[in-house]
N, C-alpha and C positions, 0 to 999 in steps of 0.2 A: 504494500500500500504506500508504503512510502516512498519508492522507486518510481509508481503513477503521480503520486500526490504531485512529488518533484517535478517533472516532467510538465504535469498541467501546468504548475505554477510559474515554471520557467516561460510556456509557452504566451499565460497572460502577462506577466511583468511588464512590461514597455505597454501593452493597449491599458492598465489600471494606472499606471505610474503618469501615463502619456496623457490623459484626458479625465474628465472628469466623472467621478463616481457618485451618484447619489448616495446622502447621507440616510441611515436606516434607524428607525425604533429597535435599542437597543435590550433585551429582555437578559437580566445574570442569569439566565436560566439557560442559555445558548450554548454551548459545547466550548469547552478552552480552546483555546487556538494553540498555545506556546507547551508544547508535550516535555513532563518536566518528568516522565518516568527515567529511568535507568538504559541510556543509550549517548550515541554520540551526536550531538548535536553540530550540526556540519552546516558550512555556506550556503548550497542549495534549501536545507531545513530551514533556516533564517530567512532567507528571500522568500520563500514561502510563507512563512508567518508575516513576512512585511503584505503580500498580497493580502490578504487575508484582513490583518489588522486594517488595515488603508479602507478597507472594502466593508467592514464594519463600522469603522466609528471615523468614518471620512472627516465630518466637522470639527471632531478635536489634533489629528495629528496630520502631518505633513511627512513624507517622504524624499529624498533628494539625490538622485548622485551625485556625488562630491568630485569622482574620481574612476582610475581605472588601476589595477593593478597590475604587472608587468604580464600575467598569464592573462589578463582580459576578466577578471573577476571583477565588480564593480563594487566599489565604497559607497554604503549605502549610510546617509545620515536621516534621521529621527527629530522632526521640531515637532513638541509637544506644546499647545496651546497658543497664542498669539505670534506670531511674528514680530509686530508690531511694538509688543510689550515693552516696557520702560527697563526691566531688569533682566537679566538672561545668564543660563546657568549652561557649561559645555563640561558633556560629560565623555569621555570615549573608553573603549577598552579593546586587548585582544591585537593588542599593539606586537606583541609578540605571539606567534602563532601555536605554542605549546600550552597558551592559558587562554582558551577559548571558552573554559566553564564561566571567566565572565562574561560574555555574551548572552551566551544561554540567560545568567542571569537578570542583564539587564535589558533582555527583550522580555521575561516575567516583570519584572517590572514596569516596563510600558505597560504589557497586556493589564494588567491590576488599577491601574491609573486611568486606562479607560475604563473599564469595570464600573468603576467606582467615581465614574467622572459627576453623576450629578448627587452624590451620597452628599447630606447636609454637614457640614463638619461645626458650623455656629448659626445661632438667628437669623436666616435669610441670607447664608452664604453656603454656596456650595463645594465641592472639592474643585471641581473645573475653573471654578471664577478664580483662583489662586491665579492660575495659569494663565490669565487672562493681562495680568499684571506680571507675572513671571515666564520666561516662557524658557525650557528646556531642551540644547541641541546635544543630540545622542549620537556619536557615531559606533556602532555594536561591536563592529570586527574592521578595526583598523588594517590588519594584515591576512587578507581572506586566502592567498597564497601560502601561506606560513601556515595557516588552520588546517588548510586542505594537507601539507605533508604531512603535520601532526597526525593525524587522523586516520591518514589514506595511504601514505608514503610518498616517495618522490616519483612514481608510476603516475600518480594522478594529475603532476601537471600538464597540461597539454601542450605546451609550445616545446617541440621536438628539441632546438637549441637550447632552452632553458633547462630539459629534463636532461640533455646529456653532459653540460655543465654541473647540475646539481650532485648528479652522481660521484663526479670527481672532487667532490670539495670535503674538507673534515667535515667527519658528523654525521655523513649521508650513512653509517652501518646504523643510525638510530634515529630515523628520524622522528620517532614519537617525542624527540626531546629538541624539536628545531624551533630555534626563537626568527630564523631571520626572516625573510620575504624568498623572492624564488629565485634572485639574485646573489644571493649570499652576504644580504648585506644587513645587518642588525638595528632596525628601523630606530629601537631608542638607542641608538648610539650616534645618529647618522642628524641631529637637531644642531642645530648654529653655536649655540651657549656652551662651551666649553668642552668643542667636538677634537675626540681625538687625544684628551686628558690622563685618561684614565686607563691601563692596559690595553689598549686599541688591538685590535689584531688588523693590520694592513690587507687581509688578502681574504676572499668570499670564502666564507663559513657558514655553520649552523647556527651561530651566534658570535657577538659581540665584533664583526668586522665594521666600519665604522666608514666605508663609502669613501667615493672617489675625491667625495667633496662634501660638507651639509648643505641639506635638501637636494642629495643626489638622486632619492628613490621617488616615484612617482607617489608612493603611498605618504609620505612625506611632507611631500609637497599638497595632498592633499589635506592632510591636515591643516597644512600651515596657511592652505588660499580659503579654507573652513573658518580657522579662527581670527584668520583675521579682518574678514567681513563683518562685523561689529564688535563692540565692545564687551565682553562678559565681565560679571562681577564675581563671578567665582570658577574653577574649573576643576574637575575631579579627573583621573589616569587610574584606571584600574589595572595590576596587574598581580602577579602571584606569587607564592609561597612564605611568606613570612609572616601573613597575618599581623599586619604593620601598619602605622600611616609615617610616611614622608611627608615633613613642612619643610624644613629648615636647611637650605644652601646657603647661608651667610648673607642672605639678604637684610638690606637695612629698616631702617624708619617707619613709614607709614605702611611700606608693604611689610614687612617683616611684620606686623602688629596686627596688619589685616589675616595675613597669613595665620599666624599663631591662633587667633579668635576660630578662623575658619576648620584648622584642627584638631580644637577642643568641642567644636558644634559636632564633625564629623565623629571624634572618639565619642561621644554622650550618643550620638546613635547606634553606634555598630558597638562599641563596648571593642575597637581597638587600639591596645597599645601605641604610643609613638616611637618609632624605627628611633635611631641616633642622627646627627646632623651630617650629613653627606656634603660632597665636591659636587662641583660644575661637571660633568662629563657629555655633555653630549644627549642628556635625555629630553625624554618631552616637555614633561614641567620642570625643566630648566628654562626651556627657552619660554613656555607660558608666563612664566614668573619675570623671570629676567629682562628679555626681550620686549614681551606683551605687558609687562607691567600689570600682572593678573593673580591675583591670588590662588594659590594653586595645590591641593596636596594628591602624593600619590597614594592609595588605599593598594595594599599587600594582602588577600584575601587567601584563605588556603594555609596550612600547616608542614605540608608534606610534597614531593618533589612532584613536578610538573611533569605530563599533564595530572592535572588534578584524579581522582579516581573518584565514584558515581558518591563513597562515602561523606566525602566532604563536603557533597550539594546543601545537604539539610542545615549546617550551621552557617554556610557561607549564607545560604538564602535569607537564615532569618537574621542574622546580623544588618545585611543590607536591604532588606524587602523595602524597606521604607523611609531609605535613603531621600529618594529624589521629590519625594512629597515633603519632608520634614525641611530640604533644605530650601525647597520652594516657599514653604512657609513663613520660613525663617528671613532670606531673603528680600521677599517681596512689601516687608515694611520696613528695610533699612534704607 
């Protein structure tokens, strides 16, 4: 079923994506969309839930290409609520393709936020009107290349030159443990802020090689032509295993202070520890922070070595289920 499911939804993508879908009376009594059982949640599984979602609750979210990836996978970004909106919150994950359990997670989360779009939360205020004033960009799976070896191995990319490069690089006898893209290049290593600092490895790998240049990689670049189409007031990088939050690169003053507040709002939600103060290397909220002058922490989900295993779902979920609602809230009256 899943194999047609795919298939269909690949077939509608561009006609749902490309025009416009009536909005429909939504009933919680409807079937999940986002399958949170015990399996691998893969690219084509997530492009499918964006169908789906999109085609549901057309009036509350937005769907967007951002981007393409080197194998032709497409960057798909997430605006939940206004465009428009005065405040705005950028959240992405999946940056590294061995930690794809956040994705999975933060399309449950979207899916839940529709759900629960017109549930009262105070006196004649709904969950949605948040969003109305706040409004939330999601990019799922930053490195939809890197998910796909994780998962599938280096047989599943399809660009003949890309697969027979792959093969020859360290790392390729394992690739359930590959962080880069399908280039060999370590997306958060490959950011402006301090690229190149930290043990670089010069030459295409499984991880940590750090590009010709920063914003070498198209996925990269996609981020970077993402965030910097408006201003956000906060931004969240999920990635894994240390069950951690990242603030603090030596930033100064008024972002250092914004910073700090922003992950202590985060640890009061998820009930995560704060990592130690890290260097500039090259990652993404480096250059959010740094560059973008954006308050920015990374969340470290996960205990145990990537990719995560089906066990860890259950607390990663509930720590962050409600992430993106609380920080909406929080948010949208400062």
């Amino acid at each position: 079923m899943k194999i047609v499911r795919g298939f269909l939804c690949l077939c509608i993508l561009c006609i749902v994506f490309g025009g416009h879908v009536q909005a429909q009376d939504v009933e919680l009594t409807e079937p999940e969309i986002v399958d949170t059982t015990d399996h691998i949640y893969t690219f084509m599984e997530m492009e499918c839930d964006l169908v789906e979602l999109k085609a549901r609750y057309d009036d509350y979210i937005l769907c967007m290409p951002i981007g393409t990836s080197l194998d032709s996978r497409t960057i798909w970004e997430v605006i939940i609520g206004n465009p428009q909106a005065p405040k705005a919150i950028f959240i992405e994950a999946a940056v590294h393709g061995r930690e794809w359990m956040n994705s999975w997670m933060l399309m449950k989360q979207i899916e839940e936020l529709m759900q629960n779009w017109e549930t009262p939360i105070a006196e004649g205020v709904e969950l949605g009107d948040i969003f109305e004033q706040c409004a939330v960009y999601i990019i799922p799976m930053v490195n939809p290349d890197g998910v796909t070896i994780s998962q599938c191995g280096i047989e599943a990319i399809k660009n003949e030159a890309l697969r027979a490069n792959l093969y020859k690089m360290e790392g390729a006898a394992n690739p359930a443990r590959w962080k880069a893209n399908a280039g060999g290049v370590d997306i958060n290593r490959n950011f402006m802020v301090g690229w190149g600092n930290r043990n670089p490895k010069f030459f295409p790998a499984s991880q940590s090689y750090v590009g010709l240049f920063p914003f070498s990689e198209p996925e990269t670049m996609a981020i970077a032509t993402a965030f910097t189409q408006r201003k956000y007031d906060i931004s969240v990088s999920y990635h894994s295993m240390e069950g951690a939050i990242y603030w603090n690169i030596g930033q100064i003053g008024e972002l250092l202070d914004k910073t700090a507040a922003l992950a202590i709002e985060v640890s009061q939600i998820t009930g995560y520890s704060f990592g130690e103060q890290s260097v500039m290397n090259g990652l993404d909220y480096n250059w959010m922070m740094i560059d973008q002058n954006t308050p920015t922490v990374l969340i470290e989900t996960g205990t145990v070595a990537c990719p995560l295993p089906y066990s860890q779902w259950q607390e990663i979920w509930i720590r962050n289920k409600d992430l993106i609602k609380h920080l909406a809230l929080i948010y949208v009256t400062k």
